[in-house]
N, C-alpha and C positions, 0 to 999 in steps of 0.2 A: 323292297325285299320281296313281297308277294308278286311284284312283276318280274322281277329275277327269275323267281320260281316255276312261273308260269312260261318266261322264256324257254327254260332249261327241259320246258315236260315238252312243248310245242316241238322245239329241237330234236329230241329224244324220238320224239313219236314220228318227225319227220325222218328223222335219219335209219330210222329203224322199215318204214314203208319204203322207203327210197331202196332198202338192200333186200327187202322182199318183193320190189318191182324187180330183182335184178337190175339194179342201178340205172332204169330205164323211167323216166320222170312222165313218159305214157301211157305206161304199164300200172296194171291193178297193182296194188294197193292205192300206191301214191296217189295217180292218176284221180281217182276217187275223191280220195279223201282230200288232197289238196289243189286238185285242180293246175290255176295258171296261179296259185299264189304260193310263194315260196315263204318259208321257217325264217330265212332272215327279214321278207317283207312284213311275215305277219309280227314280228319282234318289235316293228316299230311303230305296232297299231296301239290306237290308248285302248285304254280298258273295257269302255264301251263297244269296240269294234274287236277286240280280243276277245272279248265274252261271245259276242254273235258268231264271231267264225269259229270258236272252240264247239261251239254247241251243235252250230251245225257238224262239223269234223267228228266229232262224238257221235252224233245222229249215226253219221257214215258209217263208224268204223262199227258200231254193235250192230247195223243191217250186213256189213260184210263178214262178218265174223272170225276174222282170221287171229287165231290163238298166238303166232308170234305178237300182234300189236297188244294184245288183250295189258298187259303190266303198264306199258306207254298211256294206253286210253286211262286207265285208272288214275295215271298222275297226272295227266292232264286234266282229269274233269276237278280231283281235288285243287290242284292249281287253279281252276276255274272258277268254281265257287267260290274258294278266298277270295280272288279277283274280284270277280262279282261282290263279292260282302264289304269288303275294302269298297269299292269304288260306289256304293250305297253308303256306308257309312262317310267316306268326303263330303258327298252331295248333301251328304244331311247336317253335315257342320257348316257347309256353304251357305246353308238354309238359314243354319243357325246364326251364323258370323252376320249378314245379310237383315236380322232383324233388329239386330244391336243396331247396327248403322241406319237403318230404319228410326230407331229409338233417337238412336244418334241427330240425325237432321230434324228430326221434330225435337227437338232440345234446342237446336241452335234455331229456330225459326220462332220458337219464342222467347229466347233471347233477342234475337233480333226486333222483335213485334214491343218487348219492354223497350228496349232501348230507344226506340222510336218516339213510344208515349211520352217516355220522360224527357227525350228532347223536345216536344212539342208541349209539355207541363211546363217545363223551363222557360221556355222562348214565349210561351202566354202568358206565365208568369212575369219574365222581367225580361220584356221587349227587348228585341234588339242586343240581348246578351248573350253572344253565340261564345263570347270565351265562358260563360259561365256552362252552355253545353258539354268545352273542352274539357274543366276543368272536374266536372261531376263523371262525366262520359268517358272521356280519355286521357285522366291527370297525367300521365306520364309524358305527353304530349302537350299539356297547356303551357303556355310562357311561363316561368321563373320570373318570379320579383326581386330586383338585385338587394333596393331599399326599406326601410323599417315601414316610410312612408308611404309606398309604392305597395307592401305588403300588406295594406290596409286595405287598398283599395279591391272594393267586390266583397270585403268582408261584410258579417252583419254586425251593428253597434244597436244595441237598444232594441233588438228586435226589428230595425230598419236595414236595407241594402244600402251599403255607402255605394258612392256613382265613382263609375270609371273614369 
């Protein structure tokens, strides 16, 4: 929206210098003010690079002082600011977005740093029992027991590991 906007002042401001050059695109106003860069190239600059060339163009147009642009410059520089305030406030959600995910990986890294311990508490604990890793670790992954019998096995009885 606020680049919309700022399209429409940049436009405005150009087409208005452009017909006080007498439609002559080397001729003062224009000449000045926009140089070799034209209103539809500056449309498709981002905001960062919008901002530096309005401000400079702004710069221009209050040293040359010509009264026809004077309404154009005004909407342009308010377009401008918003741009500018818009394109600060992104960067600072970017910021923000940026720390969560920050948050974010160090959550999973000690996730991951647990998961480790406990398979190596396991595997110290009862040697050689990597389905018992599977099965605390990644139940949803460890083998099914078809039998009554079968479903015993690995369980604890009495406080003892029955053997696989």
């Amino acid at each position: 929206m606020l680049d919309a906007a700022w399209d429409a002042a940049i436009g405005d401001l150009s087409g208005r210098s452009f017909l006080a050059a007498g439609k002559d695109a080397k001729r003062s106003p224009y000449a000045q003010l926009f140089g070799s860069i034209s209103a539809q190239d500056a449309k498709k600059l981002g905001a960062s690079k919008a901002t530096s060339l309005a401000r400079d163009i702004l710069a221009k147009g209050a040293a040359q002082g010509h009264p026809e642009l004077g309404t154009s410059l005004q909407q342009l520089a308010q377009a401008t600011t918003a741009l500018a305030d818009a394109d600060t406030e992104r960067a600072k959600a970017r910021s923000q977005a940026m720390t969560h995910e920050v948050a974010r990986i160090g959550q999973l890294e000690a996730v991951e740093q647990q998961t480790a311990e406990t398979e190596v508490a396991i595997l110290m604990t009862f040697t050689g029992r990597s389905d018992l890793v599977r099965a605390v670790l990644a139940p949803d992954r460890a083998e099914k027991k078809k039998t009554g019998e079968d479903a015993a096995v690995g369980a604890v009885k009495d406080g003892e590991l029955l053997p696989t």
